[in-house]
C-alpha positions in Angstrom: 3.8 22.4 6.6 4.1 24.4 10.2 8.1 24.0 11.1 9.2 22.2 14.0 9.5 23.7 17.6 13.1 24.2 16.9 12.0 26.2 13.5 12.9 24.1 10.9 10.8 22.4 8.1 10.0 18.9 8.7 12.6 17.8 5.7 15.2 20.2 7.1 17.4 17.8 8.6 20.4 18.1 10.4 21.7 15.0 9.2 22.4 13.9 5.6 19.1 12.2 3.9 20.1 9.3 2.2 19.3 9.1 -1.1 17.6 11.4 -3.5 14.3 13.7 -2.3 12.1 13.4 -5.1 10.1 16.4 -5.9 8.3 15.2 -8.4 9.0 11.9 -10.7 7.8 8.5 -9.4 11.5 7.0 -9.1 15.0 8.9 -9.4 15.2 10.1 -12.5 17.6 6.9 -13.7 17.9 6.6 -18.0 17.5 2.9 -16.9 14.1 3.8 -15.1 11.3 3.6 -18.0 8.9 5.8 -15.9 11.8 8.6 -15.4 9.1 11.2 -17.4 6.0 10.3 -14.8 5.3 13.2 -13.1 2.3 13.0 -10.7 0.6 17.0 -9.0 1.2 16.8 -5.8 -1.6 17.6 -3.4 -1.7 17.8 0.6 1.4 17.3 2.1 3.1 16.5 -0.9 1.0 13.5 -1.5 0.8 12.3 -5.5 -2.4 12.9 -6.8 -4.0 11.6 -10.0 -5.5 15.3 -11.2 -2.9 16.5 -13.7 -4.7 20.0 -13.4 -4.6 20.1 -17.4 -8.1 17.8 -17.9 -6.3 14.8 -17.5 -5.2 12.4 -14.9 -2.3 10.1 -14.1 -3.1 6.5 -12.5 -3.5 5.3 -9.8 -6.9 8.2 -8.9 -6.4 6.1 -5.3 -2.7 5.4 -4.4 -1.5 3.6 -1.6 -3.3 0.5 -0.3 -6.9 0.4 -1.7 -8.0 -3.0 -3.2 -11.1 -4.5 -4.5 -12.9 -1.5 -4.9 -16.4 -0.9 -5.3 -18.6 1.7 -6.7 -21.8 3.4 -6.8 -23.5 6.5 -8.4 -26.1 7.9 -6.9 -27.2 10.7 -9.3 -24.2 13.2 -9.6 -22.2 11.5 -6.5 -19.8 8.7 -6.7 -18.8 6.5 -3.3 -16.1 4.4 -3.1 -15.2 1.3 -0.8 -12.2 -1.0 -0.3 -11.1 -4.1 1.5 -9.8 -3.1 4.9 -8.6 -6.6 6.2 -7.6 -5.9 9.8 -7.8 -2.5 10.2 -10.7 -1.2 12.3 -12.8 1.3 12.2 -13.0 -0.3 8.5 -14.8 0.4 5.5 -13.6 4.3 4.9 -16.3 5.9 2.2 -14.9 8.1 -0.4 -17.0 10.7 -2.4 -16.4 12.1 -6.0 -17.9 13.9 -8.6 -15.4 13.1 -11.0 -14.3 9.9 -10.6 -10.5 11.5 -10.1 -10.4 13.3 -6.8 -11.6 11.6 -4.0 -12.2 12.7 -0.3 -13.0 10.6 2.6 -16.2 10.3 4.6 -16.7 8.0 7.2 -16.2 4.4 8.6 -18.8 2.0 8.4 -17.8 -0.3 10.5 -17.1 -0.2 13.6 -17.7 -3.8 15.4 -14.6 -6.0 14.5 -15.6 -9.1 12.5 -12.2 -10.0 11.4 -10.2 -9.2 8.5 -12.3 -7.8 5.8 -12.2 -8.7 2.3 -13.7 -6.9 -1.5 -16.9 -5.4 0.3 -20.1 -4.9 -2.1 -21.0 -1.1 -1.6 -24.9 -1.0 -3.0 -27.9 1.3 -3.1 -30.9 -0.5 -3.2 -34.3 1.3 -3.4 -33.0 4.4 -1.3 -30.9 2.6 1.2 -27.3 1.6 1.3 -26.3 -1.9 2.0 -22.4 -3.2 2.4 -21.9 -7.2 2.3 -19.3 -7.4 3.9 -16.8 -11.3 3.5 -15.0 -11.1 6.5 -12.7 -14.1 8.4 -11.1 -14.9 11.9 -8.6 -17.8 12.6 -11.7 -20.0 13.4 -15.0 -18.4 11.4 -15.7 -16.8 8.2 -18.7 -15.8 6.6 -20.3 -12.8 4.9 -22.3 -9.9 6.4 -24.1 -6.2 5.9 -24.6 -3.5 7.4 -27.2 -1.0 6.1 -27.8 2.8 6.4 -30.4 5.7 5.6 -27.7 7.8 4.4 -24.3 7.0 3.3 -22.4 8.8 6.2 -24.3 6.7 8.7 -25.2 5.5 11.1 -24.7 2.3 10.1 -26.2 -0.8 11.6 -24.0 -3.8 13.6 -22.6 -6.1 11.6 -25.7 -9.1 10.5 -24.4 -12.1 10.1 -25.7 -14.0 6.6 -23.6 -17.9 7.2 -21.8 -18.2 4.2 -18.8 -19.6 4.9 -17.9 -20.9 1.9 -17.4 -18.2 -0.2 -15.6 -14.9 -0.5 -16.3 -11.5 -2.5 -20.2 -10.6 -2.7 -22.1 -8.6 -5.4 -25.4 -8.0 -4.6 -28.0 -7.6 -7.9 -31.7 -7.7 -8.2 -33.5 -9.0 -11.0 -35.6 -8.0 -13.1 -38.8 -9.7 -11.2 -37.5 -7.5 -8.3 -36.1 -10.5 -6.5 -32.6 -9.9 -4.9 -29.3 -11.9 -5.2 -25.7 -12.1 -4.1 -23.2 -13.6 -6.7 -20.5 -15.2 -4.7 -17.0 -16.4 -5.7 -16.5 -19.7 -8.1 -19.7 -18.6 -10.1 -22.5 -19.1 -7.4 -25.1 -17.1 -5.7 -27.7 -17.3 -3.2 -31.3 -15.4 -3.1 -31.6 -12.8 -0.2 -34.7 -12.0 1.6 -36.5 -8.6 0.4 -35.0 -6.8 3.1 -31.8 -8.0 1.8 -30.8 -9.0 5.4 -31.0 -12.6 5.4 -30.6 -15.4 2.7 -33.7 -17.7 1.2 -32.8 -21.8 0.1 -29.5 -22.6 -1.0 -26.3 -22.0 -3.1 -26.8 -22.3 -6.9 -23.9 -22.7 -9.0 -25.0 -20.8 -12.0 -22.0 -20.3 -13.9 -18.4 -22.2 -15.1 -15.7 -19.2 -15.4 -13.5 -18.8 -18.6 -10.1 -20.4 -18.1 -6.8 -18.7 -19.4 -4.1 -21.1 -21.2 -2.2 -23.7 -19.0 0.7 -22.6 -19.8 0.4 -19.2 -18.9 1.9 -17.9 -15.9 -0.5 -17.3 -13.1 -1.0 -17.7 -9.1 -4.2 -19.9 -9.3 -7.3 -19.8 -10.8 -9.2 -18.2 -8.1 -12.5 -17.1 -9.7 -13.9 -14.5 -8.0 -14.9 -10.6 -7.4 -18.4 -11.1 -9.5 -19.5 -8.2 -11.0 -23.4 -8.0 -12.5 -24.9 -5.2 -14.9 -27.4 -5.2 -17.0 -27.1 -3.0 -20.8 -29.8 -4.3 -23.2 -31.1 -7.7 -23.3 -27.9 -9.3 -21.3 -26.9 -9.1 -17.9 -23.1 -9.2 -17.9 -21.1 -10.6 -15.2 -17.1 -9.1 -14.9 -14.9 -11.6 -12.9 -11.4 -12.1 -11.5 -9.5 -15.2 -12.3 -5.7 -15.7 -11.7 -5.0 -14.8 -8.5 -4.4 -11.2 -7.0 -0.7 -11.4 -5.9 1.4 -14.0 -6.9 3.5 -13.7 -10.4 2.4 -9.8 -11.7 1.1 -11.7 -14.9 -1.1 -13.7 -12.9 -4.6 -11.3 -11.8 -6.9 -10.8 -15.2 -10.4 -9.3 -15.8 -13.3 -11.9 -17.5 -16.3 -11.0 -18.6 -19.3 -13.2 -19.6 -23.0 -12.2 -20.6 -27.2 -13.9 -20.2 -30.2 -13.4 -20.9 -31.3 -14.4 -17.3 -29.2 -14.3 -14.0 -29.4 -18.0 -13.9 -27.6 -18.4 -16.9 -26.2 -19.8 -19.5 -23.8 -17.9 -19.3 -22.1 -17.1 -22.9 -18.1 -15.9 -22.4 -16.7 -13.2 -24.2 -14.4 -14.6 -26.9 -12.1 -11.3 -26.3 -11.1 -12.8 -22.8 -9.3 -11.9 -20.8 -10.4 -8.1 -21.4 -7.3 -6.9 -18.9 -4.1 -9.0 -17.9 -0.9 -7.5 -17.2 0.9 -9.3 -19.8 5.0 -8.9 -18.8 6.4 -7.6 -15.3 8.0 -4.8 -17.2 4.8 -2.8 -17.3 4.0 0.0 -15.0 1.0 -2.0 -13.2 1.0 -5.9 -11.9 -1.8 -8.3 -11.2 -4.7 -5.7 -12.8 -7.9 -7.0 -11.8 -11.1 -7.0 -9.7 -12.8 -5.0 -11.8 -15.8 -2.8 -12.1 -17.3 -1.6 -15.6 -20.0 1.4 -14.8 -21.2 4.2 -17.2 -20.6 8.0 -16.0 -22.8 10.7 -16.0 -22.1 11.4 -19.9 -22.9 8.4 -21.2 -19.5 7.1 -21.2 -18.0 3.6 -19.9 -14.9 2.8 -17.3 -13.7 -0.2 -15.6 -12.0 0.8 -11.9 -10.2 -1.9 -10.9 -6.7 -2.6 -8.8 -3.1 -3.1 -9.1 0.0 -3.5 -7.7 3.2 -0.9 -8.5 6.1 -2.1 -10.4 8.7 -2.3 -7.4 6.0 -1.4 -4.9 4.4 -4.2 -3.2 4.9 -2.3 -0.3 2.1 0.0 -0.8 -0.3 -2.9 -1.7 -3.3 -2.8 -4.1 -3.8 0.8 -5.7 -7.1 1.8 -7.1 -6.7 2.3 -11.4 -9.1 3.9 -13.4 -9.4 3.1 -17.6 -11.8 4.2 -20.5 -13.7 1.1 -22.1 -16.0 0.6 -25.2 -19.2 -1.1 -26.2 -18.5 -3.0 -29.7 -21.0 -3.3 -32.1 -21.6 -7.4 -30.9 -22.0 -6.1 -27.2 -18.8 -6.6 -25.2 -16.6 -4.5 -23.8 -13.1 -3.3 -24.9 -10.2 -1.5 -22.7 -9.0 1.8 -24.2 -6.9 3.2 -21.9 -3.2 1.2 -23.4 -0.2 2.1 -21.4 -1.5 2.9 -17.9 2.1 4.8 -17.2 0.7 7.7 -19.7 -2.1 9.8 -18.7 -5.4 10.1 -19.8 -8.3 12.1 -19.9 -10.8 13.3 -17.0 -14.0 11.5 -17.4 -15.8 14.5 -15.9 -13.6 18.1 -15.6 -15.6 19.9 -13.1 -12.6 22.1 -11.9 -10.7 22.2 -9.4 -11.4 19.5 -6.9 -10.0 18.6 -3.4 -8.6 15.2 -2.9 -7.2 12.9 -0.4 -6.6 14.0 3.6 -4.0 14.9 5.4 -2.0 12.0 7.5 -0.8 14.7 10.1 -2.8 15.0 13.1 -2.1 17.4 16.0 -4.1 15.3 17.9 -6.9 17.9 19.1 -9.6 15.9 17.4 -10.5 12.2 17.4 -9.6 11.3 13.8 -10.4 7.3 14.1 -11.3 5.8 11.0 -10.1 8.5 8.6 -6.7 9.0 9.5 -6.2 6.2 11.8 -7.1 2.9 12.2 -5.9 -0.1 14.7 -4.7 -3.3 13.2 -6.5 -6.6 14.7 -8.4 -4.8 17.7 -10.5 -7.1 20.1 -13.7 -5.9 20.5 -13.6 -2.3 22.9 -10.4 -1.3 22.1 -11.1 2.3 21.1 -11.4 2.6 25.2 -7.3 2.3 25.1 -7.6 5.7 23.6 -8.1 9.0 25.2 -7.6 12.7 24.2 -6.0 15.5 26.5 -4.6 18.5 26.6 -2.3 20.2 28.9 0.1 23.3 28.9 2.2 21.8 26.0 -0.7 21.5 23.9 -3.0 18.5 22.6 -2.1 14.8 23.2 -3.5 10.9 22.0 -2.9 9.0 25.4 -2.5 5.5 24.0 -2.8 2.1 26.5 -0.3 0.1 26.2 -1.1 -3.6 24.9 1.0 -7.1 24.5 4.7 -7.3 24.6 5.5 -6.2 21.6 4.2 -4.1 18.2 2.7 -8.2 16.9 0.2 -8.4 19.9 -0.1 -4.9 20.4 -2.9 -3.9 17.5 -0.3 -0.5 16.4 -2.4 2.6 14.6 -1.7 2.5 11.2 -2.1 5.4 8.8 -2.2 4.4 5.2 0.1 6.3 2.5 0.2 6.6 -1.6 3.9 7.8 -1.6 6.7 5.9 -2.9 8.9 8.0 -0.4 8.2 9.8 2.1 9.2 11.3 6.2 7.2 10.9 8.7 7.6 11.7 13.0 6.0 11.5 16.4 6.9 12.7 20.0 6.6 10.5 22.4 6.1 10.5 26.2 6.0 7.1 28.3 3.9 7.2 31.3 4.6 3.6 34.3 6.3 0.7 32.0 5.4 1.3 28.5 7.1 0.8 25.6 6.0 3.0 22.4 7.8 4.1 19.1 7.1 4.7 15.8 7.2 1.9 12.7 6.7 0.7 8.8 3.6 -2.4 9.9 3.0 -4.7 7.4 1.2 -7.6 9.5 1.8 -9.1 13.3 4.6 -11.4 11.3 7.3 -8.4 10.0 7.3 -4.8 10.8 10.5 -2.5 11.3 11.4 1.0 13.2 12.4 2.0 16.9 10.4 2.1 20.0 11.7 4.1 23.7 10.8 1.6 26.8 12.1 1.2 30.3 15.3 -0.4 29.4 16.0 2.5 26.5 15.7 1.5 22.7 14.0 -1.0 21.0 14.9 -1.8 17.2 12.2 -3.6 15.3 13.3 -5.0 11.9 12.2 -8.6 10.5 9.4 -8.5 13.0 11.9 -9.1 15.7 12.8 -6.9 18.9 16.3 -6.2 19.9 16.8 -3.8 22.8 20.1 -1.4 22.3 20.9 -0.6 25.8 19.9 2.7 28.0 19.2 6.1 26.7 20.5 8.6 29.7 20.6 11.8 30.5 22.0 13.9 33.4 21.4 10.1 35.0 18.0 9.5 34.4 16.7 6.8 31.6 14.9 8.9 28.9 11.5 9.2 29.2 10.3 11.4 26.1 12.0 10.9 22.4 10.7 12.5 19.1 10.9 9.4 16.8 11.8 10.4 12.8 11.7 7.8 10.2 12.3 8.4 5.9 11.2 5.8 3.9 13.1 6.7 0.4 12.0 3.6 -2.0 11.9 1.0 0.3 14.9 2.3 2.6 14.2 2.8 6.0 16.2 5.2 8.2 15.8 6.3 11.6 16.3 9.0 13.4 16.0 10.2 17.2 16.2 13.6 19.1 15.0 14.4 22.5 12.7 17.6 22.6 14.4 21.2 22.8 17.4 19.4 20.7 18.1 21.2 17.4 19.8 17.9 15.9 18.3 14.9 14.7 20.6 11.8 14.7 20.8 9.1 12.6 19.8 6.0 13.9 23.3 3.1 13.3 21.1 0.7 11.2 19.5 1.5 7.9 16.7 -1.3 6.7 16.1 -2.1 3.0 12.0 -3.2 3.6 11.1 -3.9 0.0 10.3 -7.2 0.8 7.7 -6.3 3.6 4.1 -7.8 1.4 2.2 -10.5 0.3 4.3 -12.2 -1.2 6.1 -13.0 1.8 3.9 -13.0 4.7 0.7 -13.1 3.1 -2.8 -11.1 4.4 -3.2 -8.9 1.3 -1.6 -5.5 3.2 0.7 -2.9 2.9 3.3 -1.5 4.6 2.0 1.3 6.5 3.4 3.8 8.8 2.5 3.0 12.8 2.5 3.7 16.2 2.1 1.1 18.8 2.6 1.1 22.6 2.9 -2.0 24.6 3.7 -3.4 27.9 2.0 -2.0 31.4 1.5 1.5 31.2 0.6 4.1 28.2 2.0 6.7 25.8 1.4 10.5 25.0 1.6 11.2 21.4 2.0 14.6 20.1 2.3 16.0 16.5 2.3 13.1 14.4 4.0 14.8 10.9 4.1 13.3 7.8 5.5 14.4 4.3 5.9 12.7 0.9 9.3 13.3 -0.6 
């Protein structure tokens, strides 16, 4: 990574980093921590990577926030979407030809609909589809969007009134005739087109149901997923709940002769349940089974991180059978341990880099803004001037809750990351760990001086002065070191960075306690009248 303008490394600080800087394991290297011997290759920026470099690979192949995923192969290509919620543009498309390293694309969507959940990714008879479950604070239904090509462009949301259900999977039988399965074992025909919906909901199917004594969220069936192998069809569902107790989320699996059932469970059920919260992976489910291009069979599916909530759902990738009665069997055991490449092809790229220079609109890659109203990409504008490129951000709200921040999304259990500000009229700007508008911490620069965000509450910390005037431009540093937060602060052509007075532990910043499904994710927000320049957004795992 370039150094800074003062010449040193972005790590090279002048102050004492708490904690320890982890080269390479995925905790300190603890006898008490069972996963002391994981050792992840590290990629761009230092960022863990799932490619061992050996022919074998180290879960998760997607780290950081990417749940309910969903596949395709279209002949030797693999794409790859996710559940963005709130953040917009949404529906990032990855690409892989090895089902290991993955590299971004483009957006999909563009047009906020609300917060998006499990998206069905499908090509259908040339084209590419994406129903799309999406829900505001007064409407939900499903939608798609559909495409020529899978980089776009992609059509406005269509609007398919199904507010009643969550998590599509579109499937078309073998008459030709197409169909979305829908959560608690429904589904609805859809016109030829696939762009509208023909009678009603049929209820088709009665999930399997685990033990009552076992220790789960709720039942919750849904995330469908329909194949065909043979003379079945077989449908792979999500029961449990997806946060919750980590025992809770499970994979199902039940199989027919005809899409309309009956519908025969597999007596093997649950095929995947994390079964004690001292395993490497909680709440495995929303799964995927899909045959590679040798012949062989994986389920990709999510999960969270032992002691990492705060990165949300990762994407998990395991070898499964075919018995000799037709079902499917797990194979991959301890999901800590690595396993080997589906398809070695080499050296492949993965991932992005989350620094940005700003001399490049990088929306919907890199960047994304949380809750936007409809237009909002017209708060942003790119400039340059003698000191080099700059984002000029709008300012919006009062505060980072109403002021949709730009979020960046991040695999690394620890990891630095900074941003120089400018404020231009009444702003206020700074840099932060989002999880939702509810609880988010870090430090913003306004009129009045500092702002410290922690809890999802502001409290201002008087005037930053110099030579009598308030401080107008700050370079913002923050190191999250497993869950710890710690700022820091230096004004530009200052060789010293300086430690910030309060430290946050933030390892309770997810679901679990304030809901949505997210992740905490590094962000910059500006609010108030007025905007921001942003230069040289850095970021570096530890």
């Amino acid at each position: 990574m370039a150094g800074l303008a003062s010449g040193g490394a972005l790590l090279a600080l002048d102050v004492a980093v708490p904690g320890p800087v982890l080269a390479q394991g995925s905790r300190s290297s603890s006898s008490l921590d069972p996963w002391a011997t994981m050792r992840w290759r590290r990629g761009i920026e230092g960022q863990r990577r799932a490619d061992l470099g050996n022919g074998r690979f180290l879960n998760p192949i997607v780290a950081g926030d990417h749940p309910d995923p969903s596949l395709i192969r279209v002949g030797a290509d693999y794409y790859l979407t996710f559940s963005s919620f709130d953040a917009y543009p949404g529906i990032l498309i990855w690409h892989s030809r090895d089902l290991v390293n993955w590299k971004p694309r483009s957006a999909a969507l563009h047009k906020p609909i609300g917060s998006v959940w499990a998206p069905d990714l499908v090509h259908h008879q040339g084209r590419f589809y994406c129903y799309i479950p999406a829900r505001t604070a007064t409407y939900k239904s499903i939608y798609v969007i559909t495409a020529e090509h899978v980089d776009g462009p992609w059509s406005d949301p269509v609007d398919l009134y199904l507010n009643q259900h969550i998590d599509p999977c579109h499937v078309a039988d073998d008459d030709g005739s197409r169909w979305l399965f829908l959560s608690n074992g429904d589904r609805i025909r859809l016109s030829e087109d696939g762009l509208s919906t023909v009678g009603g909901i049929e209820h088709v199917y009665d999930p399997w149901r685990y033990p009552e004594d076992w220790v789960v969220e709720t039942f919750a069936p849904e995330g469908p997923k329909l194949m065909k192998r043979g003379d079945y069809w077989y449908m792979t569902t999500a029961v449990g709940g997806t946060a919750g107790p980590p025992t809770g989320h499970m994979v199902i699996m039940a199989r027919s002769r005809s899409l309309a059932g009956p519908w025969e469970n597999d007596p093997g059920n649950p095929l995947i349940r994390t079964q004690s919260a001292r395993e490497k992976w909680w709440s495995r489910g929303h799964a995927t089974p899909f045959e590679d291009g040798n012949g062989e069979w994986w389920m990709i599916y999510h999960g969270y991180e032992n002691g990492y909530w705060t990165l949300g759902r990762q994407t998990l990738l395991e070898p499964v059978e075919w018995t000799r009665d037709g079902w499917l069997r797990p194979r991959g055991g301890d999901l800590s341990r690595s396993l080997r490449k589906p398809l070695d092809l080499g050296e492949q790229s993965h991932g992005m880099a989350l620094s940005d220079d700003f001399s490049s609109d990088r929306f919907g890659q890199t960047w994304a803004f949380y809750d936007p109203a409809a237009g909002e990409g017209g708060r942003v504008r790119f400039d340059r001037d003698a000191a080099g490129p700059a984002m000029l951000l709008a300012g919006k709200g009062q505060t980072p809750s109403d002021s949709s921040p730009l979020c960046v999304v991040t695999g690394d259990q620890s990891y630095a990351c900074e941003i120089d500000i400018e404020l231009e009229g009444g702003a206020e700007a700074g840099l932060l760990l989002f999880y939702n508008r509810r609880l988010y911490a870090g430090l913003g620069l306004g009129p009045n001086g500092l702002v410290m965000h922690r809890y999802g509450l502001q409290r201002a910390r008087g005037a930053l002065m110099r030579d009598g005037r308030a401080v107008r431009r700050l370079q913002i540093r923050l190191t999250n070191l497993e869950n710890i937060l710690t700022l820091y602060t230096r004004e530009p052509g200052d060789p010293v960075w300086r430690k910030f007075d309060v430290q946050m532990e933030v390892s309770g910043y997810h679901h679990n306690v304030a809901y949505d499904f997210l992740a905490l994710k590094p962000a910059i927000y500006v609010a108030g009248e007025g905007q921001a320049r942003f230069r040289t957004f850095r970021y570096e795992a530890l």
